[in-house]
Backbone as a ProteinNet text record, in pm:
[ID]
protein_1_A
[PRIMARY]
XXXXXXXXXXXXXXXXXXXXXXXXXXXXXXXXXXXXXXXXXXXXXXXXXXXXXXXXXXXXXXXXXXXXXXXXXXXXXXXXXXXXXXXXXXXXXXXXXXXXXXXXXXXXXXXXXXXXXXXXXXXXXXXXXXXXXXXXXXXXXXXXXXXXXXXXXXXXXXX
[TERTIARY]
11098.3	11221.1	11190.2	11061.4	11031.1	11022.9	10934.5	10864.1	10972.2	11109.7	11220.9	11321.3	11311.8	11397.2	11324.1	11182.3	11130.1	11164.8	11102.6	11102.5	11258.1	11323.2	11485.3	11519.1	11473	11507.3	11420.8	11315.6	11275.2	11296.3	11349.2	11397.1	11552.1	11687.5	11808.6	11812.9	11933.6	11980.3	12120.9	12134.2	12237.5	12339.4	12311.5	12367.3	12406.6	12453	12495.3	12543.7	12658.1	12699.3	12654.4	12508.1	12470.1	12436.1	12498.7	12489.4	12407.6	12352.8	12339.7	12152.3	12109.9	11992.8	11877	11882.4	11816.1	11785.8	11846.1	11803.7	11669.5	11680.4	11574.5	11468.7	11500	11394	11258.5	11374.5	11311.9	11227.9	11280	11208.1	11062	11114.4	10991.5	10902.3	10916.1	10830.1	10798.7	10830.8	10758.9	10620.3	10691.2	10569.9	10424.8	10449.8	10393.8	10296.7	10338.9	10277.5	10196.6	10228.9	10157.4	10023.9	10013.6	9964.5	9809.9	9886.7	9799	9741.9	9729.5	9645.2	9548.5	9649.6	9511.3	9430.6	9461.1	9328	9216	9266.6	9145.1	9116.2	9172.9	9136.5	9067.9	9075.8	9022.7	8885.9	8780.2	8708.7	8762.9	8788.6	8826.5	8953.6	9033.6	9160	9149.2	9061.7	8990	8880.1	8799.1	8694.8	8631.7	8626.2	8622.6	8692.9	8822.9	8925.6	8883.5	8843.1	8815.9	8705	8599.8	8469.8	8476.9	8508.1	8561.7	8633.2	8700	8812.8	8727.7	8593.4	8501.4	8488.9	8642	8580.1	8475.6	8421.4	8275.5	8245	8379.2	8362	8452.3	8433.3	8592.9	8581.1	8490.1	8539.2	8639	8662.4	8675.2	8832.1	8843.9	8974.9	9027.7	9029.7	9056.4	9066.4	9036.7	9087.3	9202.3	9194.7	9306.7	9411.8	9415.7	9518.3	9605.3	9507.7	9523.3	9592	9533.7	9606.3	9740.1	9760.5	9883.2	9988.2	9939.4	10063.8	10077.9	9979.3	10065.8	10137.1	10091.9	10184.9	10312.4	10285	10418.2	10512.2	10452.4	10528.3	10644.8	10579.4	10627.9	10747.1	10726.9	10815.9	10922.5	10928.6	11000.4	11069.5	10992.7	11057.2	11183.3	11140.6	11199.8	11331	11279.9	11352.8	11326.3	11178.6	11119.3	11046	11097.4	11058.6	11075.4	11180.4	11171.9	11189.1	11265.6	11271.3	11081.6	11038.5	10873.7	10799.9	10806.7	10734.2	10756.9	10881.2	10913.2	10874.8	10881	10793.7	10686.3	10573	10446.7	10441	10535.3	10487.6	10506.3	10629.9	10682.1	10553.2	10471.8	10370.1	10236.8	10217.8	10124.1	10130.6	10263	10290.9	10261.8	10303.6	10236.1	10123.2	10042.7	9924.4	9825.9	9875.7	9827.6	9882.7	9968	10028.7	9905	9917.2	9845	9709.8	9637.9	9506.8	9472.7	9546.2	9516.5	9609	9741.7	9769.4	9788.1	9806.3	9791.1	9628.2	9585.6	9436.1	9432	9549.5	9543.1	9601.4	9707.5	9731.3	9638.1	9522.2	9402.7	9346.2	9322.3	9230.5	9094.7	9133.2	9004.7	8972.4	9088	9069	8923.3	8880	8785.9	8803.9	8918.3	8932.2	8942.5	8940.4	8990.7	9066.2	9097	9201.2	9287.3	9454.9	9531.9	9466	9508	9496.8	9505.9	9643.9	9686	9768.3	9793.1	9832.6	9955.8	10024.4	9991.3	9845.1	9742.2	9611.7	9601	9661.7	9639.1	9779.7	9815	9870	10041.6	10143.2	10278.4	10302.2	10304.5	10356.2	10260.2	10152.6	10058	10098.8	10127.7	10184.9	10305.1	10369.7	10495.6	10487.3	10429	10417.1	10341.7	10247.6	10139.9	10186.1	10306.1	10354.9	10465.2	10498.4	10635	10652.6	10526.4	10566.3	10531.4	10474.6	10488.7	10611.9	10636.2	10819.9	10884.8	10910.5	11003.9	10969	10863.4	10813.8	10866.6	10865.7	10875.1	11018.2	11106.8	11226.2	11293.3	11229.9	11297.8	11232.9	11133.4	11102	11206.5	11173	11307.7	11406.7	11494.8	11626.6	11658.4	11531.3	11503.7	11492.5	11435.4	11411.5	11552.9	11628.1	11747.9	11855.8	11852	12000.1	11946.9	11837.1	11799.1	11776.1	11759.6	11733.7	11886.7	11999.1	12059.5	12118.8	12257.9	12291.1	12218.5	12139.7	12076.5	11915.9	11886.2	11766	11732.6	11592.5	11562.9	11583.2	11593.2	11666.9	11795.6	11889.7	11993.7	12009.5	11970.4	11969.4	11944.5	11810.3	11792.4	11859.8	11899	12030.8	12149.4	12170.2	12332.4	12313.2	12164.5	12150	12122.8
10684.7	10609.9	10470.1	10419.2	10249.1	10232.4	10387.6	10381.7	10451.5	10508.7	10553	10359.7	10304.3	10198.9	10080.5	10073.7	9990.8	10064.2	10153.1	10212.2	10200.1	10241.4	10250	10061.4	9980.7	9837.1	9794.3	9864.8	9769	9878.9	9981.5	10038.5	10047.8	9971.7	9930.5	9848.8	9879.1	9793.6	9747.4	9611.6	9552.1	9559.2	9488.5	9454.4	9484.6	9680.7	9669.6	9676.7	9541.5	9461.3	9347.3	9314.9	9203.4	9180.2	9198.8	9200	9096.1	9022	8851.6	8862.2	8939.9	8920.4	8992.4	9032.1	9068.4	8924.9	8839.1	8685.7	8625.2	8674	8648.3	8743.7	8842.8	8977.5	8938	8863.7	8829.2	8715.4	8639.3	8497.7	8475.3	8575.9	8638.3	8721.2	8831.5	8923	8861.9	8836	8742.4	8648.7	8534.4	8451.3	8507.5	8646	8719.4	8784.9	8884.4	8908	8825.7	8704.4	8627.8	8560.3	8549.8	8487.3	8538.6	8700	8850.3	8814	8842.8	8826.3	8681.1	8591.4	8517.1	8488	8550.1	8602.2	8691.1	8784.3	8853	8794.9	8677.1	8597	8512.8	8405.5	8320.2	8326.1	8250.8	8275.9	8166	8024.8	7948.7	7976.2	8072.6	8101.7	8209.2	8324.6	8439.1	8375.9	8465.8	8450.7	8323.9	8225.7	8123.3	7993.7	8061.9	8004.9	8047.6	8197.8	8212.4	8204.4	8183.8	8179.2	8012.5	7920.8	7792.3	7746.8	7896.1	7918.3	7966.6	7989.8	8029.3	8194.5	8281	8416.9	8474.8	8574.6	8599.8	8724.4	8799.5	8885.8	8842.7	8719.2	8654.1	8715.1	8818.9	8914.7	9068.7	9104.4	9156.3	9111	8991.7	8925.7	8897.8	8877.2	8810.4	8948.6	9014.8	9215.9	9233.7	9258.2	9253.5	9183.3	9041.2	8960.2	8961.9	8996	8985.7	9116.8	9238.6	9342.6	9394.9	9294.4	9303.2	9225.4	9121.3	9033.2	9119.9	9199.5	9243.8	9393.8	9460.9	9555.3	9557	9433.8	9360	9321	9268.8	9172.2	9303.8	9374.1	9486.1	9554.8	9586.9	9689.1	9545.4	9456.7	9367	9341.8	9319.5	9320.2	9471.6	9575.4	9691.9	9707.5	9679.1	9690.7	9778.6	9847.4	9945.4	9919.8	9951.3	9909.7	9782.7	9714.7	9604.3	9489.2	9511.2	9488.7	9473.3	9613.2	9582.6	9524.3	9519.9	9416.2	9265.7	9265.6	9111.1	9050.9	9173.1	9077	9058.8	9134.5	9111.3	8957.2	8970.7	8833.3	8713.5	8707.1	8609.6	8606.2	8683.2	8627.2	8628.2	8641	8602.8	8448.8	8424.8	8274.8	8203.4	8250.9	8172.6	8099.8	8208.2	8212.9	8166.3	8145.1	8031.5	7957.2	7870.9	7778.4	7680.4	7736.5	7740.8	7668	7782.9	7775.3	7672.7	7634.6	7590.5	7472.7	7476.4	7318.3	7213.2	7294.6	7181.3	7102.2	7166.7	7072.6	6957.6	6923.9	6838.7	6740.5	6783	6653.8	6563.3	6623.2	6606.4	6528.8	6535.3	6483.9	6626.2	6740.1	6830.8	6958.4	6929.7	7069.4	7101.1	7256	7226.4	7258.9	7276.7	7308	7167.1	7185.4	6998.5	6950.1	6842.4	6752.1	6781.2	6722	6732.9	6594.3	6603.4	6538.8	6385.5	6416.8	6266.8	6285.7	6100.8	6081.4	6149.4	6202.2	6175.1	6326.6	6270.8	6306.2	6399.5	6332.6	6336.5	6301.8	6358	6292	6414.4	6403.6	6453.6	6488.5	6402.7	6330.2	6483.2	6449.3	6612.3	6694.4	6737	6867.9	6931.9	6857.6	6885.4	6886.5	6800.2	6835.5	6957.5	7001.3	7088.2	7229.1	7215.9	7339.3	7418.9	7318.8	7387.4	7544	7560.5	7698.8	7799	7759.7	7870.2	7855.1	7725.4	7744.7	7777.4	7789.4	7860.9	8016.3	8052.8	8228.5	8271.8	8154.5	8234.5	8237.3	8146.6	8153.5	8240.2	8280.2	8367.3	8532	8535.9	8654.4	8634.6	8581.9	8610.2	8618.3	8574.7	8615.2	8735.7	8787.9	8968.4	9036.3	8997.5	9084.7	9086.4	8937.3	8944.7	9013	9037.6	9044	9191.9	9255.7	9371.5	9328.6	9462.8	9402.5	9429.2	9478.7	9403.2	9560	9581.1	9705	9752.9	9637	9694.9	9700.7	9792.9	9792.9	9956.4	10003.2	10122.2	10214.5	10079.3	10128.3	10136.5	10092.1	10116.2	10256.3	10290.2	10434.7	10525.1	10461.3	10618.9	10618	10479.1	10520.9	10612.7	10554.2	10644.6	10783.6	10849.5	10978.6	11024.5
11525.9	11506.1	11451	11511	11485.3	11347.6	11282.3	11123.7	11039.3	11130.7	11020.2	10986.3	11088.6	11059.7	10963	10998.2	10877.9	10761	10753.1	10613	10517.8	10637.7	10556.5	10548.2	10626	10593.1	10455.2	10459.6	10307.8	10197.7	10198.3	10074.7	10071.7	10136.1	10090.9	10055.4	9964.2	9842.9	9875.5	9935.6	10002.9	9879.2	9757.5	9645.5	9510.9	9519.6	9404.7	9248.8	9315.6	9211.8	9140.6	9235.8	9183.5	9012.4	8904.6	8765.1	8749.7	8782.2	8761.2	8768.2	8896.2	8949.2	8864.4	8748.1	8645	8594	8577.5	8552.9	8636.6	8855.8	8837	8849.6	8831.3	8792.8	8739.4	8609.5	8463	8504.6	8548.2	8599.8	8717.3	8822.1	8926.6	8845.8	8768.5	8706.6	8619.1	8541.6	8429.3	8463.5	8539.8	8592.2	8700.6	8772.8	8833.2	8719.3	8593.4	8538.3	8451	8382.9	8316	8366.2	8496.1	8637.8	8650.4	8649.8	8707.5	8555.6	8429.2	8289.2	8307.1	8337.3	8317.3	8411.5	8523.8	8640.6	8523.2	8466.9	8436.8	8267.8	8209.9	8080.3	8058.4	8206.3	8244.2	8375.2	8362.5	8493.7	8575.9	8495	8617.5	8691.3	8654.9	8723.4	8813.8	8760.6	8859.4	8955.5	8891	8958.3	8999.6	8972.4	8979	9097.3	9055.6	9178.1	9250.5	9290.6	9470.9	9493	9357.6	9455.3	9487.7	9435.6	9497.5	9606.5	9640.8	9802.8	9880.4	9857.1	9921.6	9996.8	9893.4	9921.7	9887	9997.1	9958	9864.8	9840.1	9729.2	9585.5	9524.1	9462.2	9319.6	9261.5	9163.4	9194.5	9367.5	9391.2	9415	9487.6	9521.3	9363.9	9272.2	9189.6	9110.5	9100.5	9017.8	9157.7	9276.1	9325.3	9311.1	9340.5	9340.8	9190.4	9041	8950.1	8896.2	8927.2	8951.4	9007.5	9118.4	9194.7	9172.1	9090.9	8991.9	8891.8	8835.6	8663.4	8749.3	8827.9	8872.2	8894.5	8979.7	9124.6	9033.4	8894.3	8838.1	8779.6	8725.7	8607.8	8692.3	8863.7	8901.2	8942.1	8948.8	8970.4	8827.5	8688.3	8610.4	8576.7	8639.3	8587	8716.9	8846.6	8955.9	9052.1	9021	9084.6	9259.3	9302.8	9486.9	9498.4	9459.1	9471.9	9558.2	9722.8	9840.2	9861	9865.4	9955.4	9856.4	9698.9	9660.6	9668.2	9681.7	9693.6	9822.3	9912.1	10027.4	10024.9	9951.4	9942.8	9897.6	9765.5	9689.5	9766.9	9869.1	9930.1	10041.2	10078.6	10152.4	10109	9965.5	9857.2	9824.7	9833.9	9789	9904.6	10023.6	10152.4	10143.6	10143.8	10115	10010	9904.5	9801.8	9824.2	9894.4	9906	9998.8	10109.8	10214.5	10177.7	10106.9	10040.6	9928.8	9880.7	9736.2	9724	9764.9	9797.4	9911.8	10022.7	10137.8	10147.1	10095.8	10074.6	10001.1	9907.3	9827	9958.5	10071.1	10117.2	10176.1	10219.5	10305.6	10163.9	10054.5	9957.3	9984.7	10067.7	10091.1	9990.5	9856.6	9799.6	9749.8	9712.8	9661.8	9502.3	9481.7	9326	9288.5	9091.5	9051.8	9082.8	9120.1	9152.8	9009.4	9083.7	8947.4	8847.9	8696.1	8626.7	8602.5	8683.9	8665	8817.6	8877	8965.6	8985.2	9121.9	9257.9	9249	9310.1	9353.8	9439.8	9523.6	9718.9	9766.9	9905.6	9953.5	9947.4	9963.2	10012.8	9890.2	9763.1	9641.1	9562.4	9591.1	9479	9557.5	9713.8	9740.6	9640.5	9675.9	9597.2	9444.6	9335.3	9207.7	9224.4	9291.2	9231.7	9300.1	9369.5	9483.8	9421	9283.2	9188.1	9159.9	9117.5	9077.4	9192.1	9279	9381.6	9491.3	9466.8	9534.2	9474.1	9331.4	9310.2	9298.2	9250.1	9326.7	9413.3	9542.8	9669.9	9677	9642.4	9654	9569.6	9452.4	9361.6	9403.8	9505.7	9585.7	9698.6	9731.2	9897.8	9879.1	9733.9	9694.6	9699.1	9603	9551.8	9661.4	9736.4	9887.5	9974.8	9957.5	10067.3	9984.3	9866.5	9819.4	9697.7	9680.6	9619.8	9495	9412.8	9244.5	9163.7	9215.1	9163.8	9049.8	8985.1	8916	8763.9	8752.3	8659.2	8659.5	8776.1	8824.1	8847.3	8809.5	8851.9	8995.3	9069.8	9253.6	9250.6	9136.7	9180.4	9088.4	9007.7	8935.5	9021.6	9123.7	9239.2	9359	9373.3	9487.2	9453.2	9280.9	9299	9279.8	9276.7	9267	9392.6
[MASK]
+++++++++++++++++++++++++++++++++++++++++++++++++++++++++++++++++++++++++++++++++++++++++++++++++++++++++++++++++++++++++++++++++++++++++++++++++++++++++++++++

């Protein structure tokens, strides 16, 4: 009963009529997939970033994490499972959040400092936290309110 009620909570689709939420489909999947490429384009964004986060397998983390943005991104762009991926992402974003900018308030990151001032301090949390707040917020939308009538979940609901 415990594993029929999860299951049925993250595969309904509260919303729909939502016509609108293909806007941020487009906006979450998009930046998810672009993300996931230059993990595997770049070393300082892959591999690089985590062996600096000090994971101890960070070609391994970095084909995952990078993998799971161009996937995550795509069924989000299409509307495909899109409740349980959006929660992944919403606690993907935690989690780089976590990792990669609260260190700047400390002055303790070990990646580069931003470019130009604010450095350190409340002021670089927040410039350097932009795009993963709006991720997470444009994931927890997708998750609270579905992908919305022009989405591949709402094609297999109405069948």
């Amino acid at each position: 009963m415990f594993l029929k009620n999860i299951f049925s909570h993250f595969f309904r689709i509260e919303d729909m009529e939502g016509r609108y939420n293909i806007i941020i489909r487009i906006l979450v999947g998009g930046v998810f997939i672009w993300e996931g490429i230059i993990k595997f384009l770049y070393v300082n964004q892959g591999i690089g970033r985590f062996t600096k986060l000090g994971f101890s397998q960070p070609e391994l983390v970095a084909s995952l994490i990078g993998g799971l943005e161009i996937l995550g991104g795509i069924m989000i762009l299409l509307g495909v499972l899109t409740k349980p991926i959006s929660f992944i992402f919403v606690i993907q974003m935690f989690v780089a959040m976590y990792l990669t900018k609260l260190p700047l308030f400390f002055g303790t990151s070990p990646l580069p400092p931003p470019q130009a001032p604010p450095i350190v301090g409340i002021w670089a949390v927040l410039h350097e936290i932009r795009s993963e707040y709006s991720q997470v917020l444009g994931s927890l939308f997708l998750y609270l309110s579905g992908p919305g009538r022009f989405s591949v979940d709402a094609i297999w609901k109405r069948k």
